[in-house]
C-alpha positions, 0 to 999 in steps of 0.5 A: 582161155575165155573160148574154152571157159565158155565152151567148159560152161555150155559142156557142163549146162548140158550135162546137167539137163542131161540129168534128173528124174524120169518117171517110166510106166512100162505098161500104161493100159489094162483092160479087165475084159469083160466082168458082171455088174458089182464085180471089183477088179484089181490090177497092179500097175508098175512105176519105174525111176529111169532117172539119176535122181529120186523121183517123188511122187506129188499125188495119185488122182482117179477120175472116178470114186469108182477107182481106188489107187494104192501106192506102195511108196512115194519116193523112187530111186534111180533104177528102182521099180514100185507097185501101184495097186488099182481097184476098180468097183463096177457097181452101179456100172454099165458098159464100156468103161475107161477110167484114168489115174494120174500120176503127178511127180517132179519129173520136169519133162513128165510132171504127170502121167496117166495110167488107163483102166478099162473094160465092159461092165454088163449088168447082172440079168446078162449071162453072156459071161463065161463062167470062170471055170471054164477059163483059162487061167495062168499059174507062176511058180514064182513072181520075182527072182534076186540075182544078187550080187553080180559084176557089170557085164556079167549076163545072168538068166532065170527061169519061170515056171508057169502051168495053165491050171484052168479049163480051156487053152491058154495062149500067151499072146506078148511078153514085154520087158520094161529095158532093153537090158533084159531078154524074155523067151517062153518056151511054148505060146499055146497050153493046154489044160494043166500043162506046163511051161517056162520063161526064160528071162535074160538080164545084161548088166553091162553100163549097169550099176547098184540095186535095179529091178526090172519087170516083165510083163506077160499077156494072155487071153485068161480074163479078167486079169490077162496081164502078170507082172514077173520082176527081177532084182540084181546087185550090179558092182562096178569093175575095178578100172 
């Protein structure tokens, strides 16, 4: 009877460190490209609980007065994502540039992560930027998409609708999902000047449980912004057992 309660004991101990909070960047890095001095740049980075607890946000510190960072709130719930809007100001800058936000939170395993912002700044007498309307440039019809309500297993998709709407090919050159769960596919990787384009977008609710959100994150060569956020939200109801 004292084995089992022991080995009752050890079971639950580990179960427990199986728990808590878990603080998830599905994409840490975002490289403006190449921009003027003076030019301001803003990136949206995306922060996900992959925990079974709220993850709280502690604080939100740039390594440069140069950097603003903007978070959309401070407490996460499990499964859920938030945005954190990052501006970076190039005056007074000058070449290469690598900025850092740290991220400090009660996520015992990760109690601070790090986001990058970098790209090269050139100064105003240069030309060597191209002007911007001779860019590609990459157009959503729309940005997020609700499922609903929808029950475990279920396999739902979606589809974006997005047009290069700028002056020059537009190629995209990854597509990223921040879980498993969910399946991208783009109907073409190469458009040209005002054609058309889908993604089809998968979400697996099997395991899943409550209101998730998931992201998926579409990289081109348009600059300076070669990074767009598509996210999706669904309702997941437990089967009847």
């Amino acid at each position: 009877m004292r084995i089992l309660s022991i080995v009752c004991l050890c079971s639950l101990s580990v179960f427990a460190q199986m728990l808590g909070t878990k603080i998830y960047l599905p994409n840490d890095t975002f490289d403006f490209g190449t921009i003027k001095q003076g030019q301001v740049v803003s990136h949206t980075f995306t922060i996900m609980n992959n925990g079974d607890d709220t993850l709280k946000i502690q604080s939100v510190i740039t390594s440069c007065g140069c950097t603003a960072a903007e978070l959309q709130k401070k407490e996460i719930f499990p499964n859920e994502t938030i945005n954190l809007k990052v501006d970076f100001n190039s005056k007074g800058k000058v070449g290469d540039q690598v900025k850092y936000i740290s991220i400090a939170s009660n996520d015992r395993e990760n109690p601070t992560a790090r986001l990058i912002l970098k790209g090269k700044v050139l100064e105003e007498m240069y030309e060597e930027v191209a002007k911007t309307d001779t860019l590609p440039m990459i157009e959503f019809k729309e940005t997020t998409f609700d499922f609903g309500p929808m029950k475990e297993g279920q396999i739902v998709s979606h589809e974006f609708s997005f047009t290069n709407v700028g002056k020059s090919n537009l190629e995209i050159r990854n597509i990223q999902t921040s879980c498993g769960c969910t399946a991208a596919i783009t109907s073409t990787k190469l458009l040209k000047p005002g054609e058309s384009g889908s993604l089809k977008v998968e979400f697996d609710s099997t395991s899943k449980s409550g209101k998730l959100s998931r992201t998926i994150t579409v990289t081109t060569n348009e600059t300076p912004s070669p990074m767009k956020t598509i996210t999706i939200f669904a309702e997941v109801n437990k089967r009847d057992s």
